[in-house]
MARNU-915496 format. One record per residue (C-alpha): x, y, z. Coordinates in steps of 0.25 Angstrom, whole numbers, padded with zeros to 4 digits, always signed. Example, Ala and Ser with C-alpha at 12.3 -4.5 7.8 and 13.67 -1.06 7.14 Angstrom:
! residues 2
+0049-0018+0031+0055-0004+0029
//
This chain:
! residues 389
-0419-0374+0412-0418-0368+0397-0416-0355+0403-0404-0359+0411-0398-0367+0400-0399-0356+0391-0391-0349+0402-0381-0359+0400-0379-0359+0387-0377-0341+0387-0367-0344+0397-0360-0356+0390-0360-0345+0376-0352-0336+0385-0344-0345+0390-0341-0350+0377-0337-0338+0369-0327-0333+0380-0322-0345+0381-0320-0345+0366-0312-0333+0369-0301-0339+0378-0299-0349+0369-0295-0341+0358-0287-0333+0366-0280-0347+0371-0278-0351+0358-0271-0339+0355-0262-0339+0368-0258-0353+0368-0256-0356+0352-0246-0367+0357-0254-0374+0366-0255-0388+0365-0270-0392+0364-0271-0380+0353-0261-0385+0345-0267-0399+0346-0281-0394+0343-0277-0386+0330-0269-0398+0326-0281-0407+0329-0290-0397+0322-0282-0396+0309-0279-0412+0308-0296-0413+0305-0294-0401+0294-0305-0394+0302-0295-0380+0302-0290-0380+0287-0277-0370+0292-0274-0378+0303-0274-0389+0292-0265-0380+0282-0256-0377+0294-0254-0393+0297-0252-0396+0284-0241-0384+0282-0235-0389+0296-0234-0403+0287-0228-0398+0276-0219-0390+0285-0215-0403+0291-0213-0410+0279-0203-0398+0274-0194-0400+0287-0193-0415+0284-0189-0411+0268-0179-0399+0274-0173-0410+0283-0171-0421+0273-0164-0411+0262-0154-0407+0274-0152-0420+0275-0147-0424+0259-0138-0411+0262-0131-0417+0275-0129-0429+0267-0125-0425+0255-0118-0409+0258-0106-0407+0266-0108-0401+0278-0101-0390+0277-0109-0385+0265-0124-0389+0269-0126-0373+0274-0125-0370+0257-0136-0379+0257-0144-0372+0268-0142-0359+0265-0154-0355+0255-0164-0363+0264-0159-0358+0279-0161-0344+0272-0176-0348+0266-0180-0353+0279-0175-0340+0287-0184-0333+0277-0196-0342+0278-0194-0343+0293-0193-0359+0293-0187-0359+0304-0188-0376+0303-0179-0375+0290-0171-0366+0296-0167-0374+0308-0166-0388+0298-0156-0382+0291-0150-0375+0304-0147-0388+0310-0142-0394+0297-0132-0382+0296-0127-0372+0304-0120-0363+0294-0133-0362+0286-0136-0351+0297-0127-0343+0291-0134-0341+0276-0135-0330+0269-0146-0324+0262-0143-0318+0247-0147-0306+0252-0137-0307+0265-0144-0310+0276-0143-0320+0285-0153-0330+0291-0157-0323+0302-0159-0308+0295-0167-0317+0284-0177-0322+0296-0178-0306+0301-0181-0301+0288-0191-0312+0284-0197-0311+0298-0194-0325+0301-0192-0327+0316-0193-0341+0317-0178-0340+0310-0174-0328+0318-0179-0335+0332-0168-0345+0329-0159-0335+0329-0158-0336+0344-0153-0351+0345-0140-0346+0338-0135-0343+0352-0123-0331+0352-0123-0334+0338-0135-0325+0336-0128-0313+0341-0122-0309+0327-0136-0308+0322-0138-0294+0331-0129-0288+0324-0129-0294+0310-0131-0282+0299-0133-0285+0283-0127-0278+0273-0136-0266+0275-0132-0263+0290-0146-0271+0294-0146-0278+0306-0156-0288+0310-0165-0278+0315-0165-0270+0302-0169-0281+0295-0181-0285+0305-0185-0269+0303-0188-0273+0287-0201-0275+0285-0204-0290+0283-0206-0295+0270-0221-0296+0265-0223-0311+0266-0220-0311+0282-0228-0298+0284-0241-0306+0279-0240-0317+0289-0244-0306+0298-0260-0302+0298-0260-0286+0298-0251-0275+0297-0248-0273+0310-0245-0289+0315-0235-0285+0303-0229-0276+0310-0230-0282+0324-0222-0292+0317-0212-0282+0313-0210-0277+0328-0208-0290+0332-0196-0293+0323-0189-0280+0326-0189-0281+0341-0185-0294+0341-0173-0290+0332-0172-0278+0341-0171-0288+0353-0159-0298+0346-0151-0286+0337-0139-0282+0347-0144-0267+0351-0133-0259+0345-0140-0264+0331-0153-0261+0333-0150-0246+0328-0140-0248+0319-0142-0243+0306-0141-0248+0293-0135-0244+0281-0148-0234+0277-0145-0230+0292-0157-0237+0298-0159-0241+0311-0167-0255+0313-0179-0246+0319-0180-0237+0306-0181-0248+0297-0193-0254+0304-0201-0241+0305-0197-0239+0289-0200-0254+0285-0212-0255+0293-0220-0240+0289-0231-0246+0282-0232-0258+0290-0234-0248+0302-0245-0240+0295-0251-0254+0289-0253-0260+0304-0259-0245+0308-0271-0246+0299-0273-0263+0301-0273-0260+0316-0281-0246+0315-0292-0253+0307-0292-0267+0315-0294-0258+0328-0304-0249+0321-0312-0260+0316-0311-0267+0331-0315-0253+0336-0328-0254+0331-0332-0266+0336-0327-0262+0349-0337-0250+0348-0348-0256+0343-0349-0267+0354-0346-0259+0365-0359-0250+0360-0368-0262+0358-0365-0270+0373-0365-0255+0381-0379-0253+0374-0381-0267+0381-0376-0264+0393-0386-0252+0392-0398-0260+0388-0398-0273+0394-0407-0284+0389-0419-0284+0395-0421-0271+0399-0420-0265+0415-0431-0264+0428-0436-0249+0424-0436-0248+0439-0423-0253+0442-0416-0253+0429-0410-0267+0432-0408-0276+0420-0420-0285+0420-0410-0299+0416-0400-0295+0429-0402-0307+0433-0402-0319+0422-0387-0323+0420-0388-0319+0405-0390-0306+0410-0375-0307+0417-0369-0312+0404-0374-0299+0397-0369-0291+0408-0355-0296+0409-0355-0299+0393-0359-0285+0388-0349-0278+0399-0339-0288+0392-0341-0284+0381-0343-0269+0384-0328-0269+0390-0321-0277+0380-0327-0269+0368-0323-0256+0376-0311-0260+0378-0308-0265+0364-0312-0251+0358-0302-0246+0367-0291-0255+0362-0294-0252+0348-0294-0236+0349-0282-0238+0355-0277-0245+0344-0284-0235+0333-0276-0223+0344-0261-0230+0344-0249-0225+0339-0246-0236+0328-0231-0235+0330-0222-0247+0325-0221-0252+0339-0235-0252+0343-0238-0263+0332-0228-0273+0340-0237-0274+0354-0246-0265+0357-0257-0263+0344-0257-0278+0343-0259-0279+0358-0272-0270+0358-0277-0277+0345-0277-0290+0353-0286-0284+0364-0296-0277+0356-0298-0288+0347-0299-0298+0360-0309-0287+0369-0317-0287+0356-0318-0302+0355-0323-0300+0370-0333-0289+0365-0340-0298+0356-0339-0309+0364-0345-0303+0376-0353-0295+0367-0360-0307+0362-0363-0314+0374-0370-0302+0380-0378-0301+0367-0381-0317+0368-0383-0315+0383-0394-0305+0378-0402-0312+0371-0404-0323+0380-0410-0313+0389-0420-0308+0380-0424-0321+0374-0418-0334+0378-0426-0335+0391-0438-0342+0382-0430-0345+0370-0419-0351+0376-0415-0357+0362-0410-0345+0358-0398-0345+0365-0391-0355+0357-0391-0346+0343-0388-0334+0352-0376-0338+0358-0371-0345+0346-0375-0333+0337-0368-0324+0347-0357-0331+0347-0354-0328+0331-0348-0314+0332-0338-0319+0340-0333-0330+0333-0332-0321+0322-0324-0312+0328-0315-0323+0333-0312-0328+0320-0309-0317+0313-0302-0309+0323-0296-0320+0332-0284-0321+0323-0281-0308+0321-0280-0308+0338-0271-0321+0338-0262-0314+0329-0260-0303+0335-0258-0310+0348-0250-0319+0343-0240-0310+0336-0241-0300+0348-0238-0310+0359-0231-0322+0355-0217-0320+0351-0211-0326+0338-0196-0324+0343-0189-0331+0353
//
């Protein structure tokens, strides 16, 4: 009885850890799902997460700012003619085009419609502030303004920039930091000039400005050393990667070789063929012998690409998130065999071991989980989930 209760509870540590799996991957593809959102709220009401905590009380503050931003707009209703409120909201429709509130922004929209029309000191307008500054919660809203938006395609400043010359500057510093790496940087990057590339009328896309540069040229200038920064973040994170890739394809091939136990001398058959732990080793050690293979070949084929600018927008990012996934699935798979293992050689007497083997063995991966799980997220996240309209 023992014996097949001890079967039960390898199978259920399997079972477990893969399933562990698809709900992190679920979480990552349904951020917006309902029960998600209502568990993380639930979670950070107890104070048991301390960020999700720090992010509800910010969300309060946040609140409690709009209720402020409303009731000034409302003494300036009163107590300013109409025709003057945009002098009013000029500075703060400008600050939150910088700051990408786009809360504010719409407030003070509704309030007054000629506020849309500020002008920075420097001369540029709402809209080229939120390129520049990379805020595209403002330049999303750029698409409710009807036919109205069309002068924005070909709108230039006093330099001959267009809008797409100025989403080919390099962001400023403090937005480039709420991006992990050097080349979710520049992925970022990408992303802005296509979708300016997408909006700007085409005969302004290659038109140069006063220094005679096209768009194009002032992104490859602008962006040099961000390209050569997200070259060696990606190189050494796929080397690093590599490695380990290496290294547990070795170890479960030797264990594919060698099986527990031993084989007939006559026969050569394994001599645990036919317990059901057995089968878990099998099929957990070929697992883990594919994935690990086929994460060192994603990696080399990171450490052999070309690093041109374009290659940061899709497709290194995309071959990071499958070698760090197939990885996750090495270690995973590699654990269970190795669990799988030891209750061949020893848990048929001592069935007590199994408890600390399978919770022991289930440590490596939820290290890895933890401190490479968000890494895969965001690269996910800022891969395949659009941030413009």
């Amino acid at each position: 009885m023992l014996f097949y209760c001890a079967y039960a509870v390898l199978v259920f540590t399997f079972l477990w850890v893969f399933g562990l799996i698809r709900f992190l991957i679920w979480m990552v593809l349904f951020p917006l799902h309902m029960p998600y959102l209502l568990l993380w709220k639930v979670i950070a009401r107890i104070g048991v997460v301390p960020l999700i905590k720090h992010i509800e009380n910010k969300k309060k503050v946040s609140e409690e700012a709009e209720k402020v931003l409303e009731l000034v707009c409302d003494e300036i209703d009163k107590k300013v003619p109409a025709i003057n409120h945009h002098v009013y909201y000029n500075g703060p429709i400008l600050e939150a085009a910088i700051q990408n509130a786009n809360g504010v922004f719409v407030n003070i929209f509704c309030k007054s419609w000629e506020a849309i029309e500020s002008k920075h000191k420097n001369g540029y307008d709402i809209f080229q502030l939120a390129v520049i500054h990379r805020s595209e919660k403002i330049y999303n809203l750029l698409y409710i303004l009807g036919e109205e938006k069309n002068r924005y395609r070909t709108m230039k400043d006093s330099s001959e920039n267009n809008m797409l010359h100025l989403a080919g500057r390099l962001a400023p510093s403090h937005v480039l930091k709420h991006r992990a790496g050097a080349a979710l940087q520049l992925q970022r990057e990408l992303q802005w000039f296509e979708e300016l590339k997408k909006f700007m009328h085409p005969s302004a896309i290659s038109k140069d400005n006063i220094f005679g540069e096209t768009p194009d040229q002032v992104f490859t200038r602008e962006h040099e050393n961000l390209v050569k920064e997200g070259e060696k973040w990606m190189k050494a994170t796929a080397e690093s990667c590599s490695i380990s890739a290496a290294l547990i394809t070795t170890i479960v091939f030797a264990a594919a070789i060698t099986v527990p136990g031993g084989t007939h001398q006559e026969t050569g058959i394994p001599m645990f063929r036919k317990d059901f732990a057995f089968t878990i080793f099998a099929i957990s050690d070929a697992i883990s012998l594919f994935t690990s293979s086929s994460s060192l070949m994603v990696f080399l084929s990171i450490l052999t690409a070309r690093f041109s600018e374009k290659d940061f927008s899709v497709s290194l990012p995309k071959r990071l998130i499958i070698g760090l996934c197939t990885l996750l699935l090495s270690i995973t798979a590699m654990m269970v065999a190795f669990a799988a293992t030891l209750f061949l050689l020893f848990c048929h007497e001592k069935t007590w071991m199994l408890g600390p083997i399978c919770g022991f063995s289930c440590l490596p991966i939820l290290f890895f989980v933890t401190l490479q799980f968000p890494l895969i997220a965001d690269l996910y996240r800022s891969t395949y989930v659009p941030i413009f309209y």
